[in-house]
Each structure stands twice: as structure tokens, then as C-alpha cells.
N, C-alpha and C positions, 0 to 999 in steps of 0.2 A: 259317605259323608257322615260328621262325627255330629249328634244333635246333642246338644248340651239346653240342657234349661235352668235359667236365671230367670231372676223376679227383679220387675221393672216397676220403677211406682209411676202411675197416667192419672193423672186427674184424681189424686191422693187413693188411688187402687194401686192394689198390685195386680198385676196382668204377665203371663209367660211370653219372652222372648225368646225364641231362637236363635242361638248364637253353635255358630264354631267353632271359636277358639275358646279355649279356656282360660287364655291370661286376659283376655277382655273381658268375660265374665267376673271374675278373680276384682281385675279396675272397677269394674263399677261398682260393684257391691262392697269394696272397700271405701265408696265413693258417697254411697246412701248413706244419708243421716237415719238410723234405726232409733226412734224416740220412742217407738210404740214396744212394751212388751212382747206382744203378740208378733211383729215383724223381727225382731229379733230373735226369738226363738224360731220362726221359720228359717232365717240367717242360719243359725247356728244348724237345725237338721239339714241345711242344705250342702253346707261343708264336712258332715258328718257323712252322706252318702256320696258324695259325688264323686268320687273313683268307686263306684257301685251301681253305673249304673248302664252294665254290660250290655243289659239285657234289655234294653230300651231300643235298640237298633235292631232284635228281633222282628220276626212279623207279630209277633203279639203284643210287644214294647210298640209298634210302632202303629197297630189298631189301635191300644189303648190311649196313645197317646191322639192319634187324630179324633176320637171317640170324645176326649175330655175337651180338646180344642173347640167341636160343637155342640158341647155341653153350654161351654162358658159363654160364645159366640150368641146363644138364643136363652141366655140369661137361666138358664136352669141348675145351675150350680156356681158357686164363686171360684176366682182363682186360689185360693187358700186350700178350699177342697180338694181341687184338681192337685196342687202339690202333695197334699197328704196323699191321696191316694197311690200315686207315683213312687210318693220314698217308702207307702206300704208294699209295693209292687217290688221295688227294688229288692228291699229288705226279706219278702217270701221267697222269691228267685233265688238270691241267694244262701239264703238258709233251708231253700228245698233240696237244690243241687250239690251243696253240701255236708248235709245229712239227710236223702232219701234218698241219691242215687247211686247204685250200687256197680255200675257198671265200669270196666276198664276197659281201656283201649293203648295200642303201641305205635309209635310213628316213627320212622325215617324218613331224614331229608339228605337231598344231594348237597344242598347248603345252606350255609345259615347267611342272608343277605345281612340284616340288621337285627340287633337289640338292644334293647333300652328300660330300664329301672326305674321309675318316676311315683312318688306319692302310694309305693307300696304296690305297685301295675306292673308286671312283665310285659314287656311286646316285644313280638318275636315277627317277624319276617324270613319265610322258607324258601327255596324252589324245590322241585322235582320231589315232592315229599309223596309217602306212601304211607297210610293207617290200615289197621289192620286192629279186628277186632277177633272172636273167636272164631267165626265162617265168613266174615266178609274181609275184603280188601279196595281200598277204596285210593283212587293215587289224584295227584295236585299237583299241579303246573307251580302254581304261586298261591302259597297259605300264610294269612296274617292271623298270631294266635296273641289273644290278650285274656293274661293270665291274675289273676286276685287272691288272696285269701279268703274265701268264702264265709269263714269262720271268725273273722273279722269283726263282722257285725255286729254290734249289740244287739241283742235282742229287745225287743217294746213290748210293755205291756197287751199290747195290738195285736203280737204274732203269736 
């Protein structure tokens, strides 16, 4: 399941919703009246990362993220924080794996099911694929591989 986060205003807060599709995320926040400087600039960093944020569906993207959900839950951080944190999370992922890691790896597949181009995102859809690195070999029934520029990213004063 794909977790997308959008900012929702409740009771003139902003507050994280989970959604999963991204053209409903996309509706509503074209839909927010942004009157506040500060809301609009979160606006605007949110459309900045959000084909970036691969790595949120990790097990680390996906501690971090229930980690900040009871943060916010027992009042000890705001949702603004929680954002920031997140698009800093983004943002070092992929500017780590980018430029620190040095590793190569090769794959064949027996076929290529689907692909698709979108907002600067590969995704690919294999069967019967095989990777192979220098001493391992590692084979896959069914691999969905979604692809970035990592290099993409602006860098923030932050990183």
C-alpha cells in the first residue's frame, strides 16, 4: 500500500492524513485556501518532494513515520514539525544513496509486465527476475522497481 501524506486543516490545525491516491491528495490541497505564509510554504515543500518519498514505505520510513504519528497524538510535537522532519528524512535518503553508496548490482528478468513514466518516477513491473551482485545471486518471482533521480533534490540548507 502506497502511503502518501497530505496536510489537512481540523479545527484551523494542520494535522497528517493518509491518503492513497495521489490525485486526491493533488484535489484537495489545490482546494485549501493557503492564506497563511507559513502554510504555503509547507504547500510548496510538499510538492517539491513528493515523488521522493521512496523511502517512507521502508521499515525505517515506516517507524519513523508511526513514531511522529505518537509524537503528535500525545501533544509533544506539532504537525508542522512532523512534516519537516519527514521531507528532511526524504531529502538525506536520497542524497545518501545517491552520493555515499557505492555499490552495483545486475538483473535480468524473463519479462517486463509493465512500465510507466510519471512526474520524473520509473516503475517497472518484472517476473522471473534474477540479481546478482559480486558473490550473491538473488532470483524474484514478481519485482516492482521504482526508479528517481536521486540527484534531483535540491539540497537545504538543513542537509
Amino acid at each position: 500500500i502506497w502511503r502518501r501524506l497530505a496536510l489537512h486543516r481540523c479545527n484551523d490545525l494542520l494535522c497528517f492524513v493518509k491518503l492513497n491516491k495521489l490525485p486526491d491528495i493533488v484535489s484537495y490541497l489545490l482546494s485549501v485556501p493557503l492564506s497563511d505564509p507559513q502554510e504555503f510554504e509547507l504547500f510548496i515543500s510538499l510538492f517539491e518532494i513528493m515523488a521522493y518519498q521512496l523511502y517512507r514505505n521502508t521499515t525505517l520510513g515506516n517507524t519513523l513515520q508511526e513514531t511522529l504519528d505518537e509524537l503528535i497524538q500525545f501533544g509533544q510535537i506539532t504537525p508542522q514539525l512532523a512534516l519537516k522532519v519527514l521531507v528532511h528524512f526524504d531529502r538525506t535518503m536520497n542524497n545518501s544513496l545517491a552520493l555515499k553508496v557505492k555499490n552495483r548490482l545486475t538483473f535480468k528478468a524473463g519479462k517486463l509486465n509493465t512500465y510507466r513514466f510519471c512526474d520524473n518516477v520509473w516503475t517497472f513491473l518484472l517476473s522471473d527476475v534474477e540479481f546478482r551482485d559480486v558473490s550473491e545471486l538473488c532470483k524474484g518471482e514478481t519485482v516492482k522497481i521504482v526508479a528517481c533521480d536521486g540527484k534531483a533534490v535540491p539540497p537545504t540548507k538543513d542537509d
